[in-house]
C-alpha positions, 0 to 999 in steps of 0.5 A: 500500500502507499503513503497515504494515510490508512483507514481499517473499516470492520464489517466494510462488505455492505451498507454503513460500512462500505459507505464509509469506505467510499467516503474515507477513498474520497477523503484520500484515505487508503483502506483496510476492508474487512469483512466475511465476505471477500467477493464483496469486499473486492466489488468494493475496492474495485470501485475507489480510487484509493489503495484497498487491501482486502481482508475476509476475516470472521472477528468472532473468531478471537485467533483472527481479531488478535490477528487483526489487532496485532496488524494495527498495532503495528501499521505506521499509517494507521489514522482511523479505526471504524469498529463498524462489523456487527449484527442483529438478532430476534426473538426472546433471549431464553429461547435463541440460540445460545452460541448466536447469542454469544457470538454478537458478543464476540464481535460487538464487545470483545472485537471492539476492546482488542482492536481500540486497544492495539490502535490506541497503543499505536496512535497514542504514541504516535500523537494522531488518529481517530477511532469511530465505534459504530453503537446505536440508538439502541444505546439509550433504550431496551427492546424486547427481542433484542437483548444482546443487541441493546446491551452490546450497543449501550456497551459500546457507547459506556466503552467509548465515553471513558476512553473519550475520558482517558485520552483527554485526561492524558492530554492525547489529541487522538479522537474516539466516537460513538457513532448511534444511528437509528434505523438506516437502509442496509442489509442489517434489517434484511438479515433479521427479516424485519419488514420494513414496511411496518414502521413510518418511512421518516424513520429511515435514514441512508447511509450517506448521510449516517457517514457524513455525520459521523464524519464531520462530528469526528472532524468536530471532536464530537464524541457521540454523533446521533444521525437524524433530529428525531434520534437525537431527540429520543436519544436525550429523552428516554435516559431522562425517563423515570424507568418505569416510564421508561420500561413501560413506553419500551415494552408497547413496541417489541419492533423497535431497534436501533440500527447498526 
């Protein structure tokens, strides 16, 4: 790869993701793609005018994630961490499958603590980068037949919120973000099978315009960006609510979700 400065974007195959690869590629970024999917992930580079390596690796997988974190780790031109792999589930928690369940752990959770940490440890000691945890608005709410979704979510943003605290306490000009966005067109919700049709249109955002927030809140310094007037709105509110207001507004929609 060149000079340029290098960007590694996790689950960068299909929506959220590859949308950051495409405007990090303008940004004048070279990219680290990675993704399970190795056929997509070359679609992808195929269509930036950038450097890309693509990368198919399975990050629920702690061999292959310590692989990764030991390559960032190492990589002098590394300035950007998108901890953006990830997925949903549904159904309630007792009666889904326990290794799925364990596994949306695996990447949420424990693939954003070994990748922060080998890119903190080098850009830390290097005096600049940025890493950009993809959370949800899920963050700030509970959903039935999402609890590992919601719990990894609010994890993330919790996670980033004191590291935000450490890099300014060390004085480091490194940024961190939680990305929180709500429901956005992608494949997530295919996945999952959620019919789009049953919630209002004015809830979906794109992917464009999810990137481009986090994006310029990143250039901002901003530590969590919530894509969306609406999102930002629920965002602020529902961790005001006294809880049992709180459960009981939760529990009249078992649909509701955030994306990542």
């Amino acid at each position: 790869m060149g000079a340029n400065r290098l960007a590694c974007i996790t689950g960068a195959s299909s929506g959220i993701g590859a949308e950051f690869a495409r405007q990090l590629a303008a940004r004048g970024y070279d990219l680290l793609l990675v993704a399970r999917r190795e056929e997509r992930l070359r679609q992808l580079a195929a269509t930036l005018p950038v450097e890309c390596e693509c990368l198919p690796a399975d990050l629920s997988i702690p061999s292959t994630r310590h692989q990764l974190a030991e390559r960032l780790r190492g990589e002098a031109r590394l300035q950007l961490l998108v901890n953006n792999a990830g997925f949903g589930s549904r159904g309630l928690f007792w009666e889904s499958d326990l290794p799925r369940q364990r596994e949306m752990h695996e990447v949420h959770v424990m693939t954003t603590v070994d990748l922060t940490h080998a890119a903190l440890a080098n850009m830390v000691a290097g005096g600049s980068g940025g890493v950009i945890n993809v959370a949800s608005v899920a963050s700030f709410a509970q959903s039935r037949g999402s609890v590992s979704y919601c719990a990894t979510k609010s994890w993330m943003l919790v996670f980033t919120e004191a590291i935000a605290l450490e890099l300014r306490g060390a004085g480091s000009p490194v940024r961190i973000q939680a990305l929180c966005p709500g429901f956005t067109y992608s494949e997530f919700h295919d996945v999952i099978q959620v019919d789009r049709t049953q919630m209002p249109s004015w809830l979906w955002m794109h992917a464009v315009d999810v990137v481009r927030a986090s994006l310029q809140g990143l250039d901002q310094d901003k530590l969590v960006v919530v894509p969306g007037l609406i999102y930002r709105l629920m965002a602020a509110i529902l961790p005001r609510l006294p809880r049992a207001l709180r459960m009981a507004l939760q529990s009249r929609n078992p649909h509701a979700r955030g994306r990542v």
